[in-house]
C-alpha positions in Angstrom: 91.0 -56.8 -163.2 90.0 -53.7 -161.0 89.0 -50.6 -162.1 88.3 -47.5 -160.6 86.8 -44.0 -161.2 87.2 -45.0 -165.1 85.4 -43.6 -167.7 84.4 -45.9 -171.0 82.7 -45.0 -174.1 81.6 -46.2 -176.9 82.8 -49.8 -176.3 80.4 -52.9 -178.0 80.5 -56.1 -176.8 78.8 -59.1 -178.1 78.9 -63.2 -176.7 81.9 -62.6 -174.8 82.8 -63.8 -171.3 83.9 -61.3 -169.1 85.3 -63.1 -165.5 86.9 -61.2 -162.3 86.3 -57.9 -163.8 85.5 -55.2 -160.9 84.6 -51.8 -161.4 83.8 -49.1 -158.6 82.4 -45.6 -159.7 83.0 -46.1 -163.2 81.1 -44.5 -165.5 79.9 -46.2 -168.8 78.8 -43.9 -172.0 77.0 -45.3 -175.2 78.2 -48.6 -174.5 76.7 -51.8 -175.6 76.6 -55.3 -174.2 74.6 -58.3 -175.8 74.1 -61.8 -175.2 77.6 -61.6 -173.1 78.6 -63.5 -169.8 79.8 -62.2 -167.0 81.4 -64.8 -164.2 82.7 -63.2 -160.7 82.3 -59.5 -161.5 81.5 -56.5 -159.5 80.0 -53.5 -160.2 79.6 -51.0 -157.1 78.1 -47.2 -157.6 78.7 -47.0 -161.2 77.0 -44.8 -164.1 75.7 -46.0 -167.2 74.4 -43.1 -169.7 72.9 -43.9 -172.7 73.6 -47.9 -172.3 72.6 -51.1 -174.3 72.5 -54.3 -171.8 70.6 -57.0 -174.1 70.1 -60.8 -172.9 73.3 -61.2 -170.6 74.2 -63.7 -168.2 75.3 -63.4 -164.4 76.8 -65.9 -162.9 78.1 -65.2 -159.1 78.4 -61.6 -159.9 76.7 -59.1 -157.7 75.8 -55.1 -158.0 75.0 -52.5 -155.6 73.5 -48.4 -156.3 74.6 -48.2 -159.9 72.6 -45.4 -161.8 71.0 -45.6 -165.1 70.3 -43.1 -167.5 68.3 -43.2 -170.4 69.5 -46.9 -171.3 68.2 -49.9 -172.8 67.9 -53.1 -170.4 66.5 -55.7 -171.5 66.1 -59.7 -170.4 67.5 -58.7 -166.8 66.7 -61.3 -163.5 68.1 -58.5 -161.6 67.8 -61.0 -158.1 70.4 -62.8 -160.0 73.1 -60.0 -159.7 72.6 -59.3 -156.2 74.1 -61.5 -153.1 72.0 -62.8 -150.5 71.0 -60.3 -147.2 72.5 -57.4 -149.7 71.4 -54.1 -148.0 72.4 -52.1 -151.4 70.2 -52.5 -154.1 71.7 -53.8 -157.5 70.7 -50.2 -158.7 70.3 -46.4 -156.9 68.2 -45.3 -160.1 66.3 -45.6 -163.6 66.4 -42.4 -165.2 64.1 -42.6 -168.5 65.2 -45.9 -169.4 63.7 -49.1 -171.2 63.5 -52.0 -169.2 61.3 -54.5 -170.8 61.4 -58.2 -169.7 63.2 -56.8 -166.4 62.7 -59.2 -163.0 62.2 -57.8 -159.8 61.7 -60.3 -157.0 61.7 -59.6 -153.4 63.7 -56.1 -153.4 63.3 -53.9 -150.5 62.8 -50.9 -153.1 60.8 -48.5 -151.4 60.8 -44.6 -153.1 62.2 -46.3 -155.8 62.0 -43.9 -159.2 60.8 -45.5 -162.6 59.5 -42.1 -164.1 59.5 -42.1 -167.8 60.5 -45.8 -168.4 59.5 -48.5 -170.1 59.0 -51.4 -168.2 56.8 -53.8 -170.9 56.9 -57.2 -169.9 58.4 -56.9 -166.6 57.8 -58.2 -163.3 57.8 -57.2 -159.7 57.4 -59.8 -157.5 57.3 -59.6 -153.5 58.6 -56.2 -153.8 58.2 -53.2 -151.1 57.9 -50.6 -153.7 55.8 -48.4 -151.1 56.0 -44.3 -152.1 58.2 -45.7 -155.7 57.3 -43.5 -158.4 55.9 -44.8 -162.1 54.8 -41.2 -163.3 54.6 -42.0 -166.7 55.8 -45.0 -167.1 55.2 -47.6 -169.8 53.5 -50.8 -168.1 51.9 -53.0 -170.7 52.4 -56.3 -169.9 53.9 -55.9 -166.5 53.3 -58.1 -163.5 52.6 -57.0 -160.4 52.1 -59.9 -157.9 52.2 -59.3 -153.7 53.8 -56.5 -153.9 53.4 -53.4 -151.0 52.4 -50.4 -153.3 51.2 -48.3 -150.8 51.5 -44.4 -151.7 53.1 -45.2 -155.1 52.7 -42.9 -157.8 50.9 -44.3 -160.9 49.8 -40.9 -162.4 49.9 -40.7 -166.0 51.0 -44.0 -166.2 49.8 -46.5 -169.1 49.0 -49.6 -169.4 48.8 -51.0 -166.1 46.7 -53.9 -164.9 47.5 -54.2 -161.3 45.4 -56.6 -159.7 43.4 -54.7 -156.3 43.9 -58.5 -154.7 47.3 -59.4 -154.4 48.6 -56.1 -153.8 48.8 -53.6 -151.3 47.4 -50.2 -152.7 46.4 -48.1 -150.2 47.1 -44.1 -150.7 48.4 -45.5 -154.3 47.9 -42.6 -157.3 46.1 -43.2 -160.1 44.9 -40.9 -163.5 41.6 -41.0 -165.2 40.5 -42.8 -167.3 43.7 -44.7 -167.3 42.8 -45.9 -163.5 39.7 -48.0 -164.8 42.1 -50.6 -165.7 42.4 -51.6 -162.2 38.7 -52.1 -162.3 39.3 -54.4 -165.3 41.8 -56.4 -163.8 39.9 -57.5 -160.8 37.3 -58.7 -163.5 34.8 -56.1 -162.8 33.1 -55.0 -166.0 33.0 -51.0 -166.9 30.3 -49.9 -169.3 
């Protein structure tokens, strides 16, 4: 099944299989997903407004620049929907959106923009997520591990323990008093 330049709203889907589905610059409105499979589906430069994705499966499916806006994501390996040597990242934006329990492993992601969203629980691993943006972002819980965070933007930001050791964080922003938490994380002790 190929679709393209659809719009679909208000469709809920939950434990289904979806296999050899392919949608290009579809848009997806107040649409819900959860605990579904997909097997051998594409989805290239799509929108999703105001989305539930919830515990899904990927198997041999692959993404590249889709756009989210003010959606729920939760329980996403994202390296999972991506092929090998992809230039195109899985995603083009995160526009006010939850993410919690999101993967991130070895993206090229640099000026990536995660203002606004709420990324408890996640991980970034091996990421170049130099000049990215996480004004105002949600971060309890996340994982940041040998990652390039140089000139990212941190400001107002909460939450965050980022550890000064296995990052790069030069020219990175930080608030007050929020930005003592880095001090924290390296295990130095602020009276």
């Amino acid at each position: 099944m190929f679709y393209e330049e659809e719009i679909f709203e208000n469709l809920q889907y939950e434990a289904k299989t979806f296999e050899d589905y392919r949608f290009s610059d579809c848009v997806f409105r107040n649409c819900g997903v959860y605990e579904t499979e997909f097997r051998h589906c594409t989805f290239r430069h799509c929108t999703f407004e105001n989305c539930t994705v919830l515990n899904n499966r990927f198997q041999f499916t692959n993404a590249a620049d889709n756009r989210f806006h003010d959606c729920s994501l939760v329980g996403i390996a994202w390296n999972e929907i991506t092929e090998e040597n992809q230039i195109l990242l899985p995603f083009s934006s995160f526009e006010d959106c939850t993410l919690k329990y999101n993967l991130f492993v070895n993206f090229k992601m640099r000026k990536s923009r995660f203002e606004n969203c709420d990324l408890t629980g996640s991980s970034f691993q091996g990421c170049d997520l130099r000049e990215s943006s996480f004004r105002r972002a949600v971060l309890e819980q996340t994982d940041f591990q040998q990652n390039n965070l140089t000139g990212a933007d941190f400001r107002d930001a909460a939450g965050y323990g980022i550890s000064l050791e296995n990052n790069k964080l030069k020219k990175a922003k930080f608030s007050f008093p929020e930005a003592v938490r880095l001090l924290t994380a390296s295990g130095i002790i602020v009276e």
